[in-house]
N, C-alpha and C positions, 0 to 999 in steps of 0.2 A: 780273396786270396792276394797277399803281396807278390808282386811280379815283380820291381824293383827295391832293396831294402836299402839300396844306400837312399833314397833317394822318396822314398815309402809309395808308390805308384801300385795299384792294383788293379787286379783285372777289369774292374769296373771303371775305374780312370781310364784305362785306354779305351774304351767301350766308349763313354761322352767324347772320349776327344774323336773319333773318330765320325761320331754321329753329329759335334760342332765342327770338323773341318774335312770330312768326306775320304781323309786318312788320319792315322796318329801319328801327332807331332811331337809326342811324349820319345819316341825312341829316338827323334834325332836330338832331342834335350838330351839321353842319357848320351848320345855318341859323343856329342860337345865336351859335355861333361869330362868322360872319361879322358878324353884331346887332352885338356886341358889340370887331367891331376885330382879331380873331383870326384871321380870314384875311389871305394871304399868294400866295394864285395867281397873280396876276401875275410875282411873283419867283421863286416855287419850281415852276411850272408850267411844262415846257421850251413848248409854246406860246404860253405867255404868258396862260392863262385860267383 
């Protein structure tokens, strides 16, 4: 299941990073991201979020 689409991260990607880094460091990838204009949810998210 994709959990981020801008960005294509699924629940199983956060699941490795958490078991390679004892939390996931995938959501502060997306926080940066969006900081910095790199988000895209609205358009690549079929909800729209």
């Amino acid at each position: 299941m994709v959990i981020c689409h801008c960005f294509g991260y699924t629940a199983a990607d956060i699941e490795r990073d958490v078991v390679a880094n004892t939390k996931s460091t995938i959501f502060d990838k997306i926080i940066s991201e969006k900081k910095s204009g790199g988000c895209q949810c609205a358009a690549l998210n079929p909800t729209g979020r």
